[in-house]
Structure formats: structure tokens, C-alpha cells
C-alpha positions in Angstrom: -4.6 22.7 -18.2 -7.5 21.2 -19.9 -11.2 21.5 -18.2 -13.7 19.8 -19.0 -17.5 21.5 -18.8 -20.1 19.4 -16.5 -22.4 18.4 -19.9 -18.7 17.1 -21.4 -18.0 15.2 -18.5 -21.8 13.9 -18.1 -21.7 12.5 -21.6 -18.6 11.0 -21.5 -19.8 8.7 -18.8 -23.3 8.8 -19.4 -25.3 10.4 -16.3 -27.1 13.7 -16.5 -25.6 16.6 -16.0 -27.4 17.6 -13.0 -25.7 14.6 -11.7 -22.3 15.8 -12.2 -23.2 18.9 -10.5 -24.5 17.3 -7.6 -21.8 15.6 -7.6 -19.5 18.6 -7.7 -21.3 20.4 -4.9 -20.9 17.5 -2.4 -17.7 17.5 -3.3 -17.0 14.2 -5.0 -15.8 15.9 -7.3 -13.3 18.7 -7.7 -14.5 21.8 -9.8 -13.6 25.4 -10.0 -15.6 28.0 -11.2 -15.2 30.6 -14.0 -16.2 34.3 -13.6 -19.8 34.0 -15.0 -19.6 30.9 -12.3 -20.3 28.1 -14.4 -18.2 24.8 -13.3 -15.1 23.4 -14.4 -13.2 20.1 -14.1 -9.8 19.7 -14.7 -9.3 16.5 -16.7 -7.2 15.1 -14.2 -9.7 15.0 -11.8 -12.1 14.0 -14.3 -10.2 10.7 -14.7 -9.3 10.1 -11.1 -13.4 10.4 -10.1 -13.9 8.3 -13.1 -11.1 5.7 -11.4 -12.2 5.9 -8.3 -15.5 5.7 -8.8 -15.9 3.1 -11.2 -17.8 4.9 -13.9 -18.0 3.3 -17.1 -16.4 6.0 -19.7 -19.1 5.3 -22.5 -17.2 8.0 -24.9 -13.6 8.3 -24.0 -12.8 10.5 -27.1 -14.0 13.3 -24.9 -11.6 12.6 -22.6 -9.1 12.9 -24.7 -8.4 9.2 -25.7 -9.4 8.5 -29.7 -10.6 4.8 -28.1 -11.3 2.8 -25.2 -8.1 3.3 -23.2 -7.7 -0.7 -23.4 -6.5 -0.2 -26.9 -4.2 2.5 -26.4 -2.6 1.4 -23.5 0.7 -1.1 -24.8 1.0 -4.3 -22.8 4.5 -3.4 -21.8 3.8 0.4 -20.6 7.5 0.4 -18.5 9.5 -1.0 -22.4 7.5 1.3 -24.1 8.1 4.6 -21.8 11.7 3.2 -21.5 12.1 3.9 -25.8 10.5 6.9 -25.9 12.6 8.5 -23.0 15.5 7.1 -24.6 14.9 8.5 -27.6 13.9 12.2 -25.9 10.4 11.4 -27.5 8.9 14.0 -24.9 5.1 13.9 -26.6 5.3 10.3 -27.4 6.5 9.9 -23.5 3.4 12.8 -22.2 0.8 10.7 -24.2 1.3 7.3 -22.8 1.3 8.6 -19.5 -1.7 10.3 -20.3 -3.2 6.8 -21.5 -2.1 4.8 -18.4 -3.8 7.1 -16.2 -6.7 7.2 -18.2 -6.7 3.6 -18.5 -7.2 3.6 -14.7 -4.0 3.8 -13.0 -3.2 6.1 -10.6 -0.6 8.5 -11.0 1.3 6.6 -8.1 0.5 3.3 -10.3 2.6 5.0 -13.0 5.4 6.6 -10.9 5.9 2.9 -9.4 5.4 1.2 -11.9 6.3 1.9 -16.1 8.0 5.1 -14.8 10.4 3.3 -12.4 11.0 0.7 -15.0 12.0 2.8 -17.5 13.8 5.2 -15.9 15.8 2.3 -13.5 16.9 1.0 -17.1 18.0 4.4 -18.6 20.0 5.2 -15.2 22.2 1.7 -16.0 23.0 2.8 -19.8 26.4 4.4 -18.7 27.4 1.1 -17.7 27.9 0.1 -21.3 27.0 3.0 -23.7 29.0 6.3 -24.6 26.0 8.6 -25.0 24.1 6.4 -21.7 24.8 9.8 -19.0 23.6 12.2 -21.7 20.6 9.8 -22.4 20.2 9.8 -18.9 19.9 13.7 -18.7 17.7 14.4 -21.1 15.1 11.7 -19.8 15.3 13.3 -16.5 14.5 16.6 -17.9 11.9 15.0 -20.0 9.9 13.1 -16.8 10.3 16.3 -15.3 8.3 18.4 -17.3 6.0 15.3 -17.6 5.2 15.3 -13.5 5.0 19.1 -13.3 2.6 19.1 -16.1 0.4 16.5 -14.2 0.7 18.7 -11.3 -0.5 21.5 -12.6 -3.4 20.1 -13.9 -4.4 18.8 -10.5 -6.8 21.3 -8.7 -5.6 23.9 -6.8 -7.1 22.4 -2.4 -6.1 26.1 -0.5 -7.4 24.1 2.4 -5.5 21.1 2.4 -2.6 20.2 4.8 0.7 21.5 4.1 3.6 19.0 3.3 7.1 19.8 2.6 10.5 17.9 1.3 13.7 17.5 -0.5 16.4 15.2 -1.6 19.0 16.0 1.7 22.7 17.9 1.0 24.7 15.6 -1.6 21.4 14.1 -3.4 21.3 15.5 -6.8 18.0 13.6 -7.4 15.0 15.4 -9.0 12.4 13.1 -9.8 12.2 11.2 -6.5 11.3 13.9 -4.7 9.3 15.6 -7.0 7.3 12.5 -7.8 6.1 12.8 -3.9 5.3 16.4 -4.4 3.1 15.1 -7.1 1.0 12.0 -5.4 0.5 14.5 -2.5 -0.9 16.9 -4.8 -3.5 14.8 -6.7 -4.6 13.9 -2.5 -5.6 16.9 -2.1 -2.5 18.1 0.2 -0.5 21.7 -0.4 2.9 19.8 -0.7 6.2 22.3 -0.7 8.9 20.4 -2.8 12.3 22.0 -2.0 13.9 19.8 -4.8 17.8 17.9 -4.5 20.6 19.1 -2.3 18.8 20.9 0.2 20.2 20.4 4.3 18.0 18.7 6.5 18.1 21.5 9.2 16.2 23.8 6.8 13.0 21.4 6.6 13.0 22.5 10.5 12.6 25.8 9.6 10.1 25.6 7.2 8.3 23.7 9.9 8.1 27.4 11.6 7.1 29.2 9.1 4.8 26.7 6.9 3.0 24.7 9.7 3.3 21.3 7.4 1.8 18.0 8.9 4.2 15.8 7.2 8.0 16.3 6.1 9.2 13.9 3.6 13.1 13.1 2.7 14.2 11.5 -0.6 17.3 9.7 -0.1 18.8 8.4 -3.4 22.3 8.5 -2.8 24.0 5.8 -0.1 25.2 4.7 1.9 23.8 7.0 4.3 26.3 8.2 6.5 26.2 8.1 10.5 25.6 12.2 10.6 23.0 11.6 8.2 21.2 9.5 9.8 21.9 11.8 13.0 20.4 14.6 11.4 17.1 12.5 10.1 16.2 11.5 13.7 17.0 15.2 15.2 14.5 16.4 12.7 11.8 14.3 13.5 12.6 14.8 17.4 12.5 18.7 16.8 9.1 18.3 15.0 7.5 15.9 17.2 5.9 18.6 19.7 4.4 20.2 16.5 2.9 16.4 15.3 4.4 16.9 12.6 5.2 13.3 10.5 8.5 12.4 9.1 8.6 10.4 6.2 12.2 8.9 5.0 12.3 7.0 1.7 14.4 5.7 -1.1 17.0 2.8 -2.4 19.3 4.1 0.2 17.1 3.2 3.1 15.5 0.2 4.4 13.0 -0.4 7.3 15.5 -0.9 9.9 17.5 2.1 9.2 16.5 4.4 11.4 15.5 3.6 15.3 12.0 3.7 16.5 10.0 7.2 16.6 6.6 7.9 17.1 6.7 10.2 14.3 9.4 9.0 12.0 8.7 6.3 9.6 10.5 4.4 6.2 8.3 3.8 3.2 9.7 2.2 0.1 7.0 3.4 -2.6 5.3 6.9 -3.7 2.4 4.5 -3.1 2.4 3.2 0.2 3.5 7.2 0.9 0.1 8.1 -0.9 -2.2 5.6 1.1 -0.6 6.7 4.3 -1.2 10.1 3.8 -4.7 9.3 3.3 -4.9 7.9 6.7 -3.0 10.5 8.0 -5.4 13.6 6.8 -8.4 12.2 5.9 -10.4 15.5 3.6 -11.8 16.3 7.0 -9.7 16.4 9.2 -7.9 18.7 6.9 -10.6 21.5 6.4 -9.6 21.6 10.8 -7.4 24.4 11.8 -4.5 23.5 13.9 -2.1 25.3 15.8 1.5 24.4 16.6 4.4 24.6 18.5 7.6 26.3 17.1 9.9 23.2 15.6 13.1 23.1 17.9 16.2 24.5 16.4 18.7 21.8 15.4 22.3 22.6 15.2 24.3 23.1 12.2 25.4 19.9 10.5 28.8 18.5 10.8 31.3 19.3 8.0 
């Protein structure tokens, strides 16, 4: 993980450095601290206070760009990304991520975007190459190391609300799933990704034992069956007296899938999942201790 010093940081977008740390201790922006307790910002942050703030980045080569990101950043980010995955150009692939979100995007406005694109086009080379599943593998592995990089990068919120999900039983899908873990992270949550093929009746468990305030379900594979769906609406009704959020999404749902529950809702983008956990637990809100109710049991699925 790199970290950036608060001088390095203050030069880069030319404020003092006593600004930075002002900044830092009202907690604008995120910094740990070493032993001798001098502060340090992960670039990640460093770019996402940069984004959000609308600082003008006045020497980006200590950021880690070698020019303005407007140069480095292709005008075709999602054909570009799609070759280098395709060719299992891993460093090639890390960099240009890198550049998007230090161009300004969000790491939602990558996952949604260039990365979709690319990896939507690599999942159809089967269709008429040899090679295309293998392909196909090896970009998945490669995005995957990309996302958990990013995530470790992120800084570490011990105080933020706990979120947990998976891809259900049968969904062999990694980066869907993951890619939530990942936008949660970067908002400050403590998100629990339980990764592909994992049953729904567990998530109600971990609701025991983890307190979450939001359970998130990846469904790739469709159609979704009518047990499924079953189980989806039993775990947000065995939840519900703990207010804890379900959150369904995927290409094998739509908005009208599921019925009406107060606490269960469809979102069709990493995105719309980021700005409505924003809403949801707002920084404040999740410094507040809560207690809960023990999630209802739900019975075993069918076979």
C-alpha cells in the first residue's frame, strides 16, 4: 500500500501542509499514523479527497502519474482494459485502472463503466473463439487481484457499519460480488464478502453473529428460480426486526422481481449500491452504537 506523507500530499495540490493536517484531524481526510505518530495517507484516499474535493493536482507525478492524468487516461478506457485483460497484461491492466481513478473517477465509475465493458466482451469470446473460456479465466483472476489490491489500499474505518454478501448456491461469480465489497470499502463501511456459491440461509446467520446493517446478494446466474426467490424474501423478513437492509442485484434480476419489502430492494449498478449506502449510514450515524435483535432462523433450503 502506498502512503503518501502530509508535505507530499500538500505539494502535490499546492496548500500548506498545515492545511492537510487540519484537514486530516477533522476528518476530511483519512490518515493513519505511524509509531513516532506522524500521519499517513494512503494514496487511495489521497485521490478520492482530491476527487471529491475538487483540488487542482498542480504536480501529479507525486501521485504517481508521470503527467496530468488527462494524458494518460485513453479515450476508450473499456477497449483498452478489454486488450490488456485479453492479453493477461495484469500491470498494463493495474495501471490504467490506476489512471482512471486518478483521472477522477470513482472506483464505482470504473467498475460500471471500462471494467464492465471489457469484461462483458471477454465473457462472449467462447461464443466464437477456442481459447475464449481460458481467456475468460485468466481475466477474472487478473480483475481479481486488481479489486483486492484497491481494497487494500483503502483505509482501514474499525468504526464503520458492517455489511456482508455473496453470490447465492449455484453462482460461481467472483467479481460481482467482490466489486460490492470494494465500493463499500472505499465508503468507509466494514463489508464481509463471503464470495460465489454461498446459501442464502447463512447470510442470516452472520446477521447473528456480525450485526451488519446491510446484506447484499449478487445474482449472476438466471433465471432465478421460484425457491430462490423464496429464500431472498425469507431473508429480508428474518432481518427486518434487526433493520437490517437487503440489497438484491445483478443481470438476473430486474426491479419487479421481488414483491414489495420495507427492507428489501433491487439495484442494477455498484453505483447506485454506493450512493444508497451513503444515505443509508451517513459517517455519523455510523460512529452510533446499535443494538439488535437476533435474525430469525430460516429453514433449510429446498433440494
Amino acid at each position: 500500500m502506498q502512503l503518501l506523507t502530509t508535505r507530499t500530499l500538500a505539494a502535490a495540490i499546492g496548500v500548506s501542509e498545515s492545511s492537510i493536517k487540519r484537514w486530516a484531524d477533522e476528518g476530511l481526510i483519512q490518515a493513519a499514523r505511524t509509531a513516532g505518530g506522524h500521519r499517513r495517507i494512503p494514496l487511495t484516499e489521497a485521490v478520492r479527497f482530491v476527487r471529491e474535493s475538487g483540488a487542482a493536482v498542480v504536480h501529479p507525478e507525486l501521485l504517481g502519474l508521470e503527467q496530468p492524468a488527462a494524458a494518460v487516461t485513453p479515450a476508450d478506457p473499456g477497449e483498452e482494459l478489454f486488450t490488456h485483460l485479453r492479453n493477461g497484461e495484469e500491470i498494463a491492466a493495474g495501471k490504467l485502472v490506476r489512471a482512471l481513478l486518478g483521472s477522477g473517477m470513482s472506483i464505482a465509475d470504473v467498475l460500471d463503466g471500462p471494467l464492465r465493458t471489457a469484461m462483458h466482451r471477454i465473457g462472449e469470446l467462447w461464443r466464437h473463439e477456442s481459447d475464449g473460456l481460458l481467456v475468460e479465466h485468466r481475466a477474472t483472476d487478473i480483475v481479481i487481484r486488481i479489486l483486492n489490491s484497491l481494497r487494500s489500499s483503502l483505509p482501514q474505518h474499525t468504526a464503520g457499519p458492517v455489511a456482508v454478501g455473496c453470490a447465492p448456491s449455484g453462482d460461481p461469480y467472483v467479481i460481482p460480488s467482490l466489486a460490492v465489497a470494494t465500493v463499500l470499502a472505499a465508503d468507509g463501511w466494514r463489508p464481509v464478502n463471503f464470495g460465489p456459491d454461498t446459501p442464502l440461509e447463512s447470510l442470516a446467520r452472520a446477521a447473528d453473529w456480525l450485526a451488519p446493517r446491510l446484506i447484499w446478494i449478487s445474482c449472476t446466474v438466471g433465471p432465478l428460480s421460484r425457491s430462490r426467490l423464496e429464500q431472498v424474501v425469507d431473508l429480508a423478513r428474518a432481518v427486518a426486526a434487526s433493520r437490517v437492509e437487503v440489497v438484491v442485484g445483478g443481470q438476473a434480476v430486474g426491479p419487479s422481481t421481488f414483491p414489495k419489502l420495507a427492507n428489501l430492494r433491487v439495484l442494477s449498478s455498484v453505483g447506485d449500491m454506493a450512493a444508497w449506502a451513503r444515505t443509508l449510514a451517513p459517517r455519523e450515524a455510523a460512529l452510533a452504537p446499535r443494538r439488535r435483535q437476533p435474525a430469525k432462523r430460516l429453514a433449510s433450503p429446498a433440494p
